[in-house]
Gaussian input, Z-matrix of N, CA and C with variables (Angstrom, degrees):
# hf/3-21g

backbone

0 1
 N
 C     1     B1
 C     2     B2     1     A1
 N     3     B3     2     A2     1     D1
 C     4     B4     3     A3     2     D2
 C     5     B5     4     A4     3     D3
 N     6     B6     5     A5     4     D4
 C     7     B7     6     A6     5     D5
 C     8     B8     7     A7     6     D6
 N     9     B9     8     A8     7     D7
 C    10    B10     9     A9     8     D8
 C    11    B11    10    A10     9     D9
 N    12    B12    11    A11    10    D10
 C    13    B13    12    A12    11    D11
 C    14    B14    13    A13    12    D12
 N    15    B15    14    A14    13    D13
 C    16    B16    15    A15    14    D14
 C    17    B17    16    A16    15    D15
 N    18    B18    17    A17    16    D16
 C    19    B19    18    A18    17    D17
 C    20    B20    19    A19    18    D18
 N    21    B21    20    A20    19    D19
 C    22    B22    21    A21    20    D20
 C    23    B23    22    A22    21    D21
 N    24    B24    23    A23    22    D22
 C    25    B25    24    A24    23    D23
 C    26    B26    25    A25    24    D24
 N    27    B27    26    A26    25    D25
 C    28    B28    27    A27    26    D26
 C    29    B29    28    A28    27    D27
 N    30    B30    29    A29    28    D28
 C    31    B31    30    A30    29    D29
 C    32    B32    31    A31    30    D30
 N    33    B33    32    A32    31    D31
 C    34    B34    33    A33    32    D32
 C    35    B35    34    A34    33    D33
 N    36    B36    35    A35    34    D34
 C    37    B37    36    A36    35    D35
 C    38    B38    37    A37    36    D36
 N    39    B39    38    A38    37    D37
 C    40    B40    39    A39    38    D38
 C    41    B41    40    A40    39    D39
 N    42    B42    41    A41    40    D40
 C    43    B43    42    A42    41    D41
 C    44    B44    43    A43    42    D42
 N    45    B45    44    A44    43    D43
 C    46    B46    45    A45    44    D44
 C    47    B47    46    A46    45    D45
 N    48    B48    47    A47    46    D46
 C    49    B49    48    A48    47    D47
 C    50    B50    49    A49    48    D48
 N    51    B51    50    A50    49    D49
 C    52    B52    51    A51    50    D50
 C    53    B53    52    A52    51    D51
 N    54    B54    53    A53    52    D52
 C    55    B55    54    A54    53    D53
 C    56    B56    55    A55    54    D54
 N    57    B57    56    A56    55    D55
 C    58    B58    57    A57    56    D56
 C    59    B59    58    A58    57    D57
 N    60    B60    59    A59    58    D58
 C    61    B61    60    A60    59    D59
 C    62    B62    61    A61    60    D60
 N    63    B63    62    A62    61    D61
 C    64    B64    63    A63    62    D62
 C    65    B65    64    A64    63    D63
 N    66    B66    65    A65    64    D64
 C    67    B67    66    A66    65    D65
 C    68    B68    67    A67    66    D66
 N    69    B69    68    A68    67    D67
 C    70    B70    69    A69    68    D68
 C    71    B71    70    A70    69    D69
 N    72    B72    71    A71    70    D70
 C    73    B73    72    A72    71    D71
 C    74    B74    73    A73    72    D72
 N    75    B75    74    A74    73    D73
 C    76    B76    75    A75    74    D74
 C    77    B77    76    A76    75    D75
 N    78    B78    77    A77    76    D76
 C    79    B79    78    A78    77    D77
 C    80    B80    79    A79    78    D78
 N    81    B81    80    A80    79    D79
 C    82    B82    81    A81    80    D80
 C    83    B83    82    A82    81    D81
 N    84    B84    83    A83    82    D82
 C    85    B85    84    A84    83    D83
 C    86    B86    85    A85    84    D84
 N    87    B87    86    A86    85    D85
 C    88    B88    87    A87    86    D86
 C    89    B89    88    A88    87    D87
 N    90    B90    89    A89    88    D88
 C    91    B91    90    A90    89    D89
 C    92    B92    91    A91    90    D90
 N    93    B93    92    A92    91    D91
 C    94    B94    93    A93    92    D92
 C    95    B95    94    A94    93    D93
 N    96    B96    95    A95    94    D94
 C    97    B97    96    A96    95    D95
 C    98    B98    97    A97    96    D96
 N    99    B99    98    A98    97    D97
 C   100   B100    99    A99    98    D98
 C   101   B101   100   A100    99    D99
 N   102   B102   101   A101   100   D100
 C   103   B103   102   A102   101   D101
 C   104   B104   103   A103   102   D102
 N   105   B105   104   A104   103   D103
 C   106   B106   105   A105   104   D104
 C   107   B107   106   A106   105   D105
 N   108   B108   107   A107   106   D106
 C   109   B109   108   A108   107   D107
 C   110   B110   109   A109   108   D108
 N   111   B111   110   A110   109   D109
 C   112   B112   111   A111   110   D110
 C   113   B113   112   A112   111   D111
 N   114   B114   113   A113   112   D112
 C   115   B115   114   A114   113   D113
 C   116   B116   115   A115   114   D114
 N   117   B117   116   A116   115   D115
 C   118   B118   117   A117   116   D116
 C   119   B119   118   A118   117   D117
 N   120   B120   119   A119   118   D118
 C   121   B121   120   A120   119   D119
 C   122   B122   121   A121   120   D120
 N   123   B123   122   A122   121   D121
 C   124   B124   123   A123   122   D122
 C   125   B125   124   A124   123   D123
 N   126   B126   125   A125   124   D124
 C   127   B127   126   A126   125   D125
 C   128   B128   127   A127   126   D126
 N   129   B129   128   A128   127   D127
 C   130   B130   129   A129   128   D128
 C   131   B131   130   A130   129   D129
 N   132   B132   131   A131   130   D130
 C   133   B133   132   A132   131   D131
 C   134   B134   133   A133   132   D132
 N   135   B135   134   A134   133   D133
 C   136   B136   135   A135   134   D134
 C   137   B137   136   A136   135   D135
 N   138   B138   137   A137   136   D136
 C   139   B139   138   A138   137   D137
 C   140   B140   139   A139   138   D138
 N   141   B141   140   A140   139   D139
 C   142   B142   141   A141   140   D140
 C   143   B143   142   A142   141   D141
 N   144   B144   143   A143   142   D142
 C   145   B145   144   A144   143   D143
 C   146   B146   145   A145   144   D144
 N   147   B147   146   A146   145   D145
 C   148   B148   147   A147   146   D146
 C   149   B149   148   A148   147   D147
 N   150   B150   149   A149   148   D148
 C   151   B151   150   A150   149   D149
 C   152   B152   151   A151   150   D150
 N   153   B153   152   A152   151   D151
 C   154   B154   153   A153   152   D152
 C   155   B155   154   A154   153   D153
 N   156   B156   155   A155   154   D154
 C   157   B157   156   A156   155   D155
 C   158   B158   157   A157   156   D156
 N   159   B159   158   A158   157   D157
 C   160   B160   159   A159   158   D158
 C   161   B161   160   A160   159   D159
 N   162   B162   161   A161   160   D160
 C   163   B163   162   A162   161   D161
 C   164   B164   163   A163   162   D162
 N   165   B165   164   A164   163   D163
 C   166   B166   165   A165   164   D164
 C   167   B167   166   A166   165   D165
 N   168   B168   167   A167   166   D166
 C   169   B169   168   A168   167   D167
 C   170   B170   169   A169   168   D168
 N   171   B171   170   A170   169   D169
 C   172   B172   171   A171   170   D170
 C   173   B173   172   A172   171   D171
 N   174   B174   173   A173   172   D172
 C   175   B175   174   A174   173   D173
 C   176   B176   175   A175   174   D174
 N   177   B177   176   A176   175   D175
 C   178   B178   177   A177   176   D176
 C   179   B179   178   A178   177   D177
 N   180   B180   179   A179   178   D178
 C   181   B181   180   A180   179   D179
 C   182   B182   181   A181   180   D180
 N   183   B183   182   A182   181   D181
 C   184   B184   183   A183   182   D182
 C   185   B185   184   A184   183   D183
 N   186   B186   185   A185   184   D184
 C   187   B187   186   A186   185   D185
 C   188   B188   187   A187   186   D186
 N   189   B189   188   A188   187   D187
 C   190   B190   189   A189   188   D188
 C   191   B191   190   A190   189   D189
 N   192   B192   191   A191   190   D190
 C   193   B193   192   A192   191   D191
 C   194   B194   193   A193   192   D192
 N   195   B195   194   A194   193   D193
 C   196   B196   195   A195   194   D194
 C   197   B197   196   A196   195   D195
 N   198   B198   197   A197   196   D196
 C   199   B199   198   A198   197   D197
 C   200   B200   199   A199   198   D198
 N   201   B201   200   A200   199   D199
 C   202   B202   201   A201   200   D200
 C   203   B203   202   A202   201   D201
 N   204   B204   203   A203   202   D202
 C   205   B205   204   A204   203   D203
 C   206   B206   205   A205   204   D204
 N   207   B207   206   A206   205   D205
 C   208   B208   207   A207   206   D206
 C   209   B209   208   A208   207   D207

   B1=1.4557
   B2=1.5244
   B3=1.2740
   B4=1.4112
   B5=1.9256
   B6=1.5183
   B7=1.7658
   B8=1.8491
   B9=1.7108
   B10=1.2960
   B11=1.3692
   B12=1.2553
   B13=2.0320
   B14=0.9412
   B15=1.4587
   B16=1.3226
   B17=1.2812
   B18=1.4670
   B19=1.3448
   B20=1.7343
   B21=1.3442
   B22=1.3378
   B23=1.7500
   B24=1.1725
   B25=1.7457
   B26=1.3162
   B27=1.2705
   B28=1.7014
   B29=1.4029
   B30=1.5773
   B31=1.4052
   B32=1.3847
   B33=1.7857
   B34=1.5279
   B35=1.6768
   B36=0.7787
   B37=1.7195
   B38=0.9310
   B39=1.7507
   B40=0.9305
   B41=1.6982
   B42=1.1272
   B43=1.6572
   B44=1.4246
   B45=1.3718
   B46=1.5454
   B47=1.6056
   B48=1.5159
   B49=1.4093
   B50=1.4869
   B51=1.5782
   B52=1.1222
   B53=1.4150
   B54=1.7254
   B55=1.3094
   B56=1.6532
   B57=1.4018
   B58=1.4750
   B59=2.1914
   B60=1.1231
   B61=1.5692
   B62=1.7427
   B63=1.3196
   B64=1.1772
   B65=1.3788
   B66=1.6655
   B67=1.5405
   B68=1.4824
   B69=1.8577
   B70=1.3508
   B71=1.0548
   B72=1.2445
   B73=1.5676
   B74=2.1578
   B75=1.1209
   B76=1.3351
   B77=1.2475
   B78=1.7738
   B79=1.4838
   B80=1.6915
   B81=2.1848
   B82=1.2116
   B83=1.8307
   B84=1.6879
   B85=1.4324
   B86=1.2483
   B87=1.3158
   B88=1.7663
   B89=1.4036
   B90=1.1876
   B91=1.3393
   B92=1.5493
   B93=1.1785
   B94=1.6184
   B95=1.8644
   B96=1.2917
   B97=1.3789
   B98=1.7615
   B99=1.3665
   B100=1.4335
   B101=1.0101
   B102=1.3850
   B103=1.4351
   B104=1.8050
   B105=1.5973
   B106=1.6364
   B107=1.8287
   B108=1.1682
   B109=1.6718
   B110=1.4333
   B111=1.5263
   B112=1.8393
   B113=1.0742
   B114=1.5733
   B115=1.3769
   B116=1.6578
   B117=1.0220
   B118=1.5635
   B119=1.3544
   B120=1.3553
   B121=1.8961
   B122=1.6457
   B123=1.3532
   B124=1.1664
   B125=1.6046
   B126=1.4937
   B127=1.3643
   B128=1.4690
   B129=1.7447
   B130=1.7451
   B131=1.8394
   B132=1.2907
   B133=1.6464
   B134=1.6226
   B135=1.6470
   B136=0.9693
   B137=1.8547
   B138=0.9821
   B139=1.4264
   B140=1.7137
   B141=1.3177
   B142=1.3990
   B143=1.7439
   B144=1.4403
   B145=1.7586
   B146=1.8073
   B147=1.3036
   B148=1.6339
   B149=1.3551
   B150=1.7612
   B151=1.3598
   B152=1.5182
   B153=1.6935
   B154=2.3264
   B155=1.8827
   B156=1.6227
   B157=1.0276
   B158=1.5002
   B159=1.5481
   B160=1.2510
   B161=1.6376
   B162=1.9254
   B163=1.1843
   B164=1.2584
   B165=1.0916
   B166=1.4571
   B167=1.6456
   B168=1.2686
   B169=1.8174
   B170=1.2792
   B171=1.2552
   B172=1.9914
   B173=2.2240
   B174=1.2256
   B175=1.5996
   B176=2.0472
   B177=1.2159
   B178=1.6009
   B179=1.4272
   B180=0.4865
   B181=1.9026
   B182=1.2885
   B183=1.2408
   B184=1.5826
   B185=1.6815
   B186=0.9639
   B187=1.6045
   B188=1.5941
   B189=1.4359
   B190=1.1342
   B191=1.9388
   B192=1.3336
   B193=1.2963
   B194=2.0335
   B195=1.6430
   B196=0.9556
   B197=1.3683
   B198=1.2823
   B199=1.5588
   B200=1.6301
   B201=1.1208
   B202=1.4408
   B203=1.5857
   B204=1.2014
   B205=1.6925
   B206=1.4971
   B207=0.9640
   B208=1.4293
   B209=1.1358
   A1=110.75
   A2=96.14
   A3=108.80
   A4=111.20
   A5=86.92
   A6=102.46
   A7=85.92
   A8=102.22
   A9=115.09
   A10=136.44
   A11=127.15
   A12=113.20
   A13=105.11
   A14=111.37
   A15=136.50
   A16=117.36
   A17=129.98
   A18=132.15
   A19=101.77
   A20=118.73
   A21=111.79
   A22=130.17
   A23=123.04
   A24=106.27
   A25=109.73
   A26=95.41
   A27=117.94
   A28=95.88
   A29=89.36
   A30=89.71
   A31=113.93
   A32=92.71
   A33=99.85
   A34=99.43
   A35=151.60
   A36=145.40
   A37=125.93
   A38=120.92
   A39=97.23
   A40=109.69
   A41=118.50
   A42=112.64
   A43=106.46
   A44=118.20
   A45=113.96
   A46=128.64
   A47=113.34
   A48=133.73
   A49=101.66
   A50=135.50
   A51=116.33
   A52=121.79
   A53=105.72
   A54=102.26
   A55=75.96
   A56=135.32
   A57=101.27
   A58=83.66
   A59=91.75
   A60=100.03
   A61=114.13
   A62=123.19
   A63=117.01
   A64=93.64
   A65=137.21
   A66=132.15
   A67=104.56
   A68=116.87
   A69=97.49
   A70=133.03
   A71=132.36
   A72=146.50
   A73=87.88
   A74=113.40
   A75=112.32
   A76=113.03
   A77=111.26
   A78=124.23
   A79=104.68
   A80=105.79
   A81=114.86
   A82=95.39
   A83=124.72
   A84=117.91
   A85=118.98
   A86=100.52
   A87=112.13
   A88=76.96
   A89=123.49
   A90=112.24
   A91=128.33
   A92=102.22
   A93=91.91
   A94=105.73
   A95=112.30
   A96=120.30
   A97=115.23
   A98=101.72
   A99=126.51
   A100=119.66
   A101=109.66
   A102=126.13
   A103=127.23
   A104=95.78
   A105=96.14
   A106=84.52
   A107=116.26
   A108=118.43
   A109=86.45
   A110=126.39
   A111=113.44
   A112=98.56
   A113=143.67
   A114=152.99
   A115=107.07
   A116=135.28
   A117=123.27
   A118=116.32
   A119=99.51
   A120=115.44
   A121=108.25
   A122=111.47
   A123=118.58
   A124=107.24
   A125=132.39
   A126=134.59
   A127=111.13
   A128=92.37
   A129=96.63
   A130=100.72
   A131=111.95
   A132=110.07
   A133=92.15
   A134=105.10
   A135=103.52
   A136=115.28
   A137=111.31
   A138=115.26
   A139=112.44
   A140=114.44
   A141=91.97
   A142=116.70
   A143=115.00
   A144=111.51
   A145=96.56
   A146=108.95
   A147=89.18
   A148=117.44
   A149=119.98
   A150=99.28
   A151=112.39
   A152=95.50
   A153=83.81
   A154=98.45
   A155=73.97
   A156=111.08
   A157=117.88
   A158=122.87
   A159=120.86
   A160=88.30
   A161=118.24
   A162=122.15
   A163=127.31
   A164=140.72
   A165=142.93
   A166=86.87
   A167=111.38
   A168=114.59
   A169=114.69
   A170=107.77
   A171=129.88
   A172=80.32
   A173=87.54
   A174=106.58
   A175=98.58
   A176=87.87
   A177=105.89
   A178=118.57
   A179=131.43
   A180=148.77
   A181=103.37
   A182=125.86
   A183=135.64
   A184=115.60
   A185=117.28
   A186=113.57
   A187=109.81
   A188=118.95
   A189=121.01
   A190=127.63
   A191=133.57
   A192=132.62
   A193=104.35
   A194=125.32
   A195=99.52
   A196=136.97
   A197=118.85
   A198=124.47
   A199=100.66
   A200=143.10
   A201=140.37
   A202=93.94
   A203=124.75
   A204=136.40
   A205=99.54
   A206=117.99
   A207=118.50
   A208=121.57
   D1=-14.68
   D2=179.20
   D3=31.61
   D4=71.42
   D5=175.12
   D6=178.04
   D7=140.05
   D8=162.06
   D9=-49.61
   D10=103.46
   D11=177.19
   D12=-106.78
   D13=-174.44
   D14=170.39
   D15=-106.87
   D16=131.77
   D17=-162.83
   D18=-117.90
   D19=109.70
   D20=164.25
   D21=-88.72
   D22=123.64
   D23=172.92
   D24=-143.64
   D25=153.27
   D26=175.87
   D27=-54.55
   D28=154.37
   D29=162.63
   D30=-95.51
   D31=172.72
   D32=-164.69
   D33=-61.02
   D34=-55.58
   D35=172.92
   D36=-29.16
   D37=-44.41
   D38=179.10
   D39=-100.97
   D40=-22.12
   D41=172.62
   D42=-16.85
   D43=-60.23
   D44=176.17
   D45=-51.23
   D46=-13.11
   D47=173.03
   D48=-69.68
   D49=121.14
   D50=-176.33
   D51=-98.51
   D52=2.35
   D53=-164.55
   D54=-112.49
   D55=14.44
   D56=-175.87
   D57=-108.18
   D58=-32.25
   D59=171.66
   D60=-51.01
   D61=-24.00
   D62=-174.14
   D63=-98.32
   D64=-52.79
   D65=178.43
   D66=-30.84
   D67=-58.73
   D68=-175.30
   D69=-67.81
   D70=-13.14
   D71=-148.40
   D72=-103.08
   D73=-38.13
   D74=179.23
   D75=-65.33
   D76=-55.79
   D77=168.66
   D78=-20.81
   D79=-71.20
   D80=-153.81
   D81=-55.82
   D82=-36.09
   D83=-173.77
   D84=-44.41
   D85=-50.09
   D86=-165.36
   D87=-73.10
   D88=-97.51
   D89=-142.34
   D90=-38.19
   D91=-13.81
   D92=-171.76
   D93=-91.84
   D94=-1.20
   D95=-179.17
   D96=-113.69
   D97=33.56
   D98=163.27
   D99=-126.77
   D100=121.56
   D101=174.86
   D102=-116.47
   D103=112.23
   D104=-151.71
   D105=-150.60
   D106=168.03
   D107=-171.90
   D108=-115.95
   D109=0.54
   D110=166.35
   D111=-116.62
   D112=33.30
   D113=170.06
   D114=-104.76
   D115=124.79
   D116=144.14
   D117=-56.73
   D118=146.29
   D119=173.16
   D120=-86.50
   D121=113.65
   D122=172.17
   D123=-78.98
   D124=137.71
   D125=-170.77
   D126=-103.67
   D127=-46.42
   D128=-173.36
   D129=-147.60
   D130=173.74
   D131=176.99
   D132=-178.69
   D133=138.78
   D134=175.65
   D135=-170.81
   D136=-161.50
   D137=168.16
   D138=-113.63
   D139=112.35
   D140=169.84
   D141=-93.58
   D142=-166.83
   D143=-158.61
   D144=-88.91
   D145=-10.17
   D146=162.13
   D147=-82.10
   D148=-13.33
   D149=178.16
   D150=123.57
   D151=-48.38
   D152=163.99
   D153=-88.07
   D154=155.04
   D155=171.01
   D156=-95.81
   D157=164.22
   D158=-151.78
   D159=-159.32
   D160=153.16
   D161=137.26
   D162=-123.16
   D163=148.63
   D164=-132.57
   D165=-131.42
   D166=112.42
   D167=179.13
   D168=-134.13
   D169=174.86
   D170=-175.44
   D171=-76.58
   D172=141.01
   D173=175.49
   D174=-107.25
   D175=117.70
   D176=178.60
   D177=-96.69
   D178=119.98
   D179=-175.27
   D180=-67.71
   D181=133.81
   D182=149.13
   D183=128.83
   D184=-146.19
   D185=-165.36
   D186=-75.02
   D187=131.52
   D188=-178.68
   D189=-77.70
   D190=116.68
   D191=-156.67
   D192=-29.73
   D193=-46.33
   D194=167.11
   D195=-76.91
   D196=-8.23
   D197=166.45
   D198=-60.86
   D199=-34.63
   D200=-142.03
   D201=-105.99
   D202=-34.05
   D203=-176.38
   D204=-75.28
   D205=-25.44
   D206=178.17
   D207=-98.72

């Protein structure tokens, strides 16, 4: 893609959870089929053959949620 993202994944524990494995995988649906300029662009999402799952996103610049809580 030749541009920086952001990669989200379950953790390895729970990937094996199947109902927490399906919440995220729904999350990655919806989200990637919204189009809004206060939305991130989801690129890719999926299952890989070990089993976590991952979403593949637009990388956003600026203060990170725990920098801001603090």
């Amino acid at each position: 893609m030749d541009r920086d993202i952001a990669v989200k994944l379950i953790r390895r524990d729970m990937s094996s959870d199947h109902a927490a494995a399906r919440r995220f995988l729904r999350e990655a649906k919806v989200t990637s089929k919204l189009s809004n300029p206060r939305a991130v662009t989801v690129f890719d999402f999926g299952q890989i053959s070990e089993g976590m799952v991952y979403i593949a996103m637009e990388l956003l610049k600026g203060r990170s949620l725990g920098a801001l809580l603090t």
